[in-house]
C-alpha positions in Angstrom: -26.1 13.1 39.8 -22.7 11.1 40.9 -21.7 12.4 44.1 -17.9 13.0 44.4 -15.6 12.8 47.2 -12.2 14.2 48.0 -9.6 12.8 50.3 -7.5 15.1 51.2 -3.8 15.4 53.8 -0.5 16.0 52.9 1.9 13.5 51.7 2.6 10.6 53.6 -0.8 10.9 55.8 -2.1 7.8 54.8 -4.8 8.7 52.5 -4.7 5.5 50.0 -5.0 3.2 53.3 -8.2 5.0 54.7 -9.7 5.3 50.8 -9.1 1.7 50.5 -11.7 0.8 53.7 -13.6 3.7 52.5 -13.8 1.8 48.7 -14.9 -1.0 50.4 -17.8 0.1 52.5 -19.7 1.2 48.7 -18.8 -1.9 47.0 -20.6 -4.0 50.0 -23.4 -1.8 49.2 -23.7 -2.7 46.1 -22.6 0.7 44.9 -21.0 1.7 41.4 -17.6 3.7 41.8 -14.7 4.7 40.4 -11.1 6.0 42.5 -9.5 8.1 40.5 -6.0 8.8 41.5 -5.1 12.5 41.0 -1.2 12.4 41.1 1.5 14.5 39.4 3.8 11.4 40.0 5.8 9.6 37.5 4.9 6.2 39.6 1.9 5.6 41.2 2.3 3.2 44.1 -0.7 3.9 45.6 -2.6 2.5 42.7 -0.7 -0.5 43.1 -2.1 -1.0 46.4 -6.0 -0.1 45.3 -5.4 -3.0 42.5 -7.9 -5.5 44.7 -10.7 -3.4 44.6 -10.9 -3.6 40.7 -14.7 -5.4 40.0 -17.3 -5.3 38.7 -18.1 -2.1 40.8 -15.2 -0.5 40.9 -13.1 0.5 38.2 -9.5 2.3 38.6 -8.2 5.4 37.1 -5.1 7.4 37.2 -4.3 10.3 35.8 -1.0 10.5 33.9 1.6 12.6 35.8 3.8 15.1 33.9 3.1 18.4 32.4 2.1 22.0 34.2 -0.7 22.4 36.1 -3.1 23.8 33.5 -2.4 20.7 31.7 -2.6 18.3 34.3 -6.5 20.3 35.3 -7.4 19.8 31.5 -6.4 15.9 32.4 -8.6 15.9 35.1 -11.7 17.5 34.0 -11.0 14.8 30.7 -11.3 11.8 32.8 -14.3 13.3 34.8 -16.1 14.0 31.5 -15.3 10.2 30.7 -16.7 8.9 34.2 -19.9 11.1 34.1 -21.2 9.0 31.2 -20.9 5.9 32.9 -23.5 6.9 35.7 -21.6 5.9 38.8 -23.0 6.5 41.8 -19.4 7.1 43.3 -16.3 8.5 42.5 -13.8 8.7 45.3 -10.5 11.2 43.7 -7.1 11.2 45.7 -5.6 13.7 45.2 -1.3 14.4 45.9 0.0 15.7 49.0 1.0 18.7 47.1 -2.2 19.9 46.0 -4.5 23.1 45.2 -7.6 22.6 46.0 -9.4 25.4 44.0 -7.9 22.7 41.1 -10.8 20.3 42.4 -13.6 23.1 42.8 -13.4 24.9 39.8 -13.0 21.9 37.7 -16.6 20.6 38.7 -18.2 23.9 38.5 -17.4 23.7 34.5 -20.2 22.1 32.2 -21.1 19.8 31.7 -19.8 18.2 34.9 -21.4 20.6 36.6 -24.5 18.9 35.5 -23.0 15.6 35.7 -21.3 15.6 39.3 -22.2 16.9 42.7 -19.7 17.8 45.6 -20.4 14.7 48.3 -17.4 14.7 51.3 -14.0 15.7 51.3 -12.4 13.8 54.4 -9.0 14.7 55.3 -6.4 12.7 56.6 -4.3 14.0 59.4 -1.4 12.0 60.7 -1.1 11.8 64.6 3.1 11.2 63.9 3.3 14.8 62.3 5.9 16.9 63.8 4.5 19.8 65.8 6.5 22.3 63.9 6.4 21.5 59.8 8.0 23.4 57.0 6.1 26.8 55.9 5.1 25.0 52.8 3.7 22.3 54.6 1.9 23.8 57.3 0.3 25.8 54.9 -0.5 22.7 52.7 -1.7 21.2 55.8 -4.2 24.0 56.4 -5.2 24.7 52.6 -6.0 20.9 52.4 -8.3 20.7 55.4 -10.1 24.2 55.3 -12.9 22.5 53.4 -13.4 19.2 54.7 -16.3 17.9 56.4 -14.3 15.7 58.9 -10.5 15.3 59.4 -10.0 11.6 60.2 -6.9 10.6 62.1 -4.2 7.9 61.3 -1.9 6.2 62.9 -3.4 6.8 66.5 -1.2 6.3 69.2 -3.0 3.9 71.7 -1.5 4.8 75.0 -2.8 8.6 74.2 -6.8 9.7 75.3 -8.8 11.3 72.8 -8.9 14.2 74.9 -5.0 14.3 74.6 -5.4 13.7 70.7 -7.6 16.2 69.6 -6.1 18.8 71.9 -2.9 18.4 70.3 -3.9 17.9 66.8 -6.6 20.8 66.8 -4.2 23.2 68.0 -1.6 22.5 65.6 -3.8 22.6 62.5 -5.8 25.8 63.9 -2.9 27.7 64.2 -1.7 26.6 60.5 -5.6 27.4 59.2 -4.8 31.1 61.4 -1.6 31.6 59.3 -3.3 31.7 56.2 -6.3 34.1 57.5 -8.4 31.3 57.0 -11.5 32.2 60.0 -12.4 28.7 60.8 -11.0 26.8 63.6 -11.8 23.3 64.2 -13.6 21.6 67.3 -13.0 17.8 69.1 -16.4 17.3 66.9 -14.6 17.6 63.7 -12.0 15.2 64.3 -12.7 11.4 64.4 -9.7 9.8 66.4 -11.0 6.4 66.6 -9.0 3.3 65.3 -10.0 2.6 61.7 -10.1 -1.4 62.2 -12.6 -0.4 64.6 -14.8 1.3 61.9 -18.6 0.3 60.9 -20.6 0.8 58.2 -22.5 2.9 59.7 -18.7 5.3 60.7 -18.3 5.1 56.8 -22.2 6.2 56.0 -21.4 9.0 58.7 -18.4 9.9 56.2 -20.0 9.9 53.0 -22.5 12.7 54.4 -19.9 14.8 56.1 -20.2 17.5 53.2 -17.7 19.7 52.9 -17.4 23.6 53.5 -16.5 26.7 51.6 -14.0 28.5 53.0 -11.4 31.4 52.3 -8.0 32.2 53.0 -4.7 33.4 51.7 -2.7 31.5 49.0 0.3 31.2 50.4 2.3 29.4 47.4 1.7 28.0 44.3 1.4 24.2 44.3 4.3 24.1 41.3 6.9 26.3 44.0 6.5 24.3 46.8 9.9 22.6 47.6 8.4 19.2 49.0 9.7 16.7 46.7 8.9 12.9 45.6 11.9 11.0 44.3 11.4 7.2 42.8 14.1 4.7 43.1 12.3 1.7 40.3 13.5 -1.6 40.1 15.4 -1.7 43.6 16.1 -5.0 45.8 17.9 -5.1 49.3 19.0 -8.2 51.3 15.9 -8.5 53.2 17.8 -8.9 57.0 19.6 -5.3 55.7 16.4 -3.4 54.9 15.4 -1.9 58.1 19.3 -0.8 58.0 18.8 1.0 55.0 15.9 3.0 55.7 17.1 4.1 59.0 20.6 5.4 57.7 18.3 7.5 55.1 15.8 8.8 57.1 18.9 10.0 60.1 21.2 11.4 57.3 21.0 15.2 57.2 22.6 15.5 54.0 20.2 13.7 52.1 17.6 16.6 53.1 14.3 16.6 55.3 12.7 13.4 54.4 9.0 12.4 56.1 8.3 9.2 54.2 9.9 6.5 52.6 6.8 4.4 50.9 6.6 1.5 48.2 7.6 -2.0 47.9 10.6 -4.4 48.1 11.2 -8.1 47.4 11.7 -10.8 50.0 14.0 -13.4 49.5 11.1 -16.2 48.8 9.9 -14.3 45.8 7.2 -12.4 47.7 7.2 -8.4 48.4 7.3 -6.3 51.4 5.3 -3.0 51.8 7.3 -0.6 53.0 6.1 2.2 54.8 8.9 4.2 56.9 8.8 7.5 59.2 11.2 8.7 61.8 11.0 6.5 64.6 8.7 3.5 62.7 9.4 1.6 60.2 6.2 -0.8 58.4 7.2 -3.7 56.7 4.2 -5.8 55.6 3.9 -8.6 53.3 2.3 -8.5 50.1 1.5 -11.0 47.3 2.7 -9.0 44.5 3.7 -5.4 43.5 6.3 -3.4 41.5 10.1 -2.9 43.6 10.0 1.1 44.2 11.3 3.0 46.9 9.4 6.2 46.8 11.5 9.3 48.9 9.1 12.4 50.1 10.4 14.7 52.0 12.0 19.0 51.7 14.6 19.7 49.6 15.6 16.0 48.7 19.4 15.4 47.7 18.7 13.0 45.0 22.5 12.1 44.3 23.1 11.3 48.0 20.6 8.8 48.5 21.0 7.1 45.1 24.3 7.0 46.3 23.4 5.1 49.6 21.0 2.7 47.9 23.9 1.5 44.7 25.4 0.9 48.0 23.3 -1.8 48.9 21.0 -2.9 46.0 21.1 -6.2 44.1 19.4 -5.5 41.1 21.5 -4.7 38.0 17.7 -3.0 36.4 18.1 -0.2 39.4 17.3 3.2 38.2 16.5 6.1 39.5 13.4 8.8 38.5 
């Protein structure tokens, strides 16, 4: 049977970045896999960034966004159905941030997959930058997401804190979300892995692809098509380079253009080149890249859409702007 793994963590928690080392560790072995991104999005940036992976081993899907949530299941189980004849070894599925994970259980216990596929780990992301205090949507996201996993895997660890420090912080915060959805199980420091991913072996990744997972319970708290977190795309976008960091700070601090976490995708430099961007309050990544499509993608509670297209006609320099 082809095991299947899950990465889980709510939007912005860096799953794509962790599933792309993860990719990597089967394809050295000499494993067959598929990623198949799971997203309800119009755009899929993250697919852009998995694009080097494509080889002989490892083959890239998406699922097409759009349409309810029964249709977008009926999506899913049709490209499992697809991927359970080729007799991969792997598949590795990414969900979105905004996700009900019953969608993902009750999918493979339908035939034939569930002759075809077998549950292997679902790893979830948790972001050391989270604020302490999220939305009611998103704690509860937070705690739906990682009530099952075998491990929760940190990102974006802050050096100067001791992984004493880190898991007492972290593991209260997403206990008390799991406790406000009746969920009975509480995580321990042995559950979380807060060591730096470039630091991780082969032998860290073979420790992740056994983690399992386990079946828990607890109270739906909101449906996955209610919840008010939002992703916005802004396609075809170009800034002055110097004035980038600029813009992304006046949209993150600007109340009126609602609680944004992330601002993610890709803009071009000035030498033809692009720059990932990757921006939260109080850090902004901007990393070169050899290629990639211009897309500011906007995630974040209650999102005024017209306010920041209004701040980026401001500044961009591309007559093909639009906005999604």
């Amino acid at each position: 049977m082809t095991k299947i793994d899950l990465i889980t963590g709510i939007l912005g928690s860096g799953k794509t970045t962790f599933l792309h080392s993860y990719a990597e560790y089967f394809i050295r072995q000499g494993q067959k896999i598929a990623i198949l991104e799971n997203d309800f999005g119009a755009v899929n940036v993250d697919m852009m960034m998995l694009q080097d992976l494509k080889c002989d081993n490892c083959q890239l899907e998406m699922i097409a966004g759009g349409g309810d949530k029964d249709c977008h299941k009926r999506r899913f189980k049709t490209q499992l159905i697809s991927l359970g004849m080729q007799h991969l070894d792997r598949v590795i599925v990414e969900p979105s941030g905004i996700f009900d994970m019953d969608e993902f259980f009750d999918t493979l216990y339908e035939s034939p997959l569930d002759r075809w596929f077998q549950t292997g780990s679902v790893l979830t992301i948790v972001d050391s930058e989270m604020q302490d205090l999220l939305s009611s949507q998103m704690e509860y996201l937070l705690a739906s997401e990682a009530a099952c996993a075998g491990k929760l895997i940190l990102s974006k660890r802050n050096p100067e804190e001791s992984d004493k420090q880190i898991s007492e912080r972290i593991l209260t915060h997403i206990n008390r979300a799991l406790s406000g959805i009746q969920c009975p199980r509480q995580f321990t420091p042995k559950d979380l892995i807060t060591k730096s991913w470039s630091d991780f072996t082969d032998e860290d990744f073979r420790i992740f692809s056994s983690a399992g997972y386990q079946s828990e319970r607890y109270v739906k708290q909101f449906d996955t098509d209610a919840v008010e977190s939002e992703v916005h795309y802004f396609m075809h976008i170009a800034v002055p380079e110097e004035q980038i960091p600029e813009v992304l700070e006046a949209l993150l601090n600007d109340p009126a253009a609602g609680t944004i976490f992330r601002i993610k995708g890709a803009l071009p430099k000035s030498d033809g080149r692009m720059l990932k961007v990757n921006a939260v309050h109080g850090k902004i990544e901007l990393t070169p890249m050899p290629n990639g499509q211009a897309v500011l993608i906007i995630i974040g509670d209650k999102i005024n859409y017209s306010r920041i297209d209004i701040c980026l006609r401001k500044y961009n320099i591309n007559p093909a702007y639009v906005s999604i």
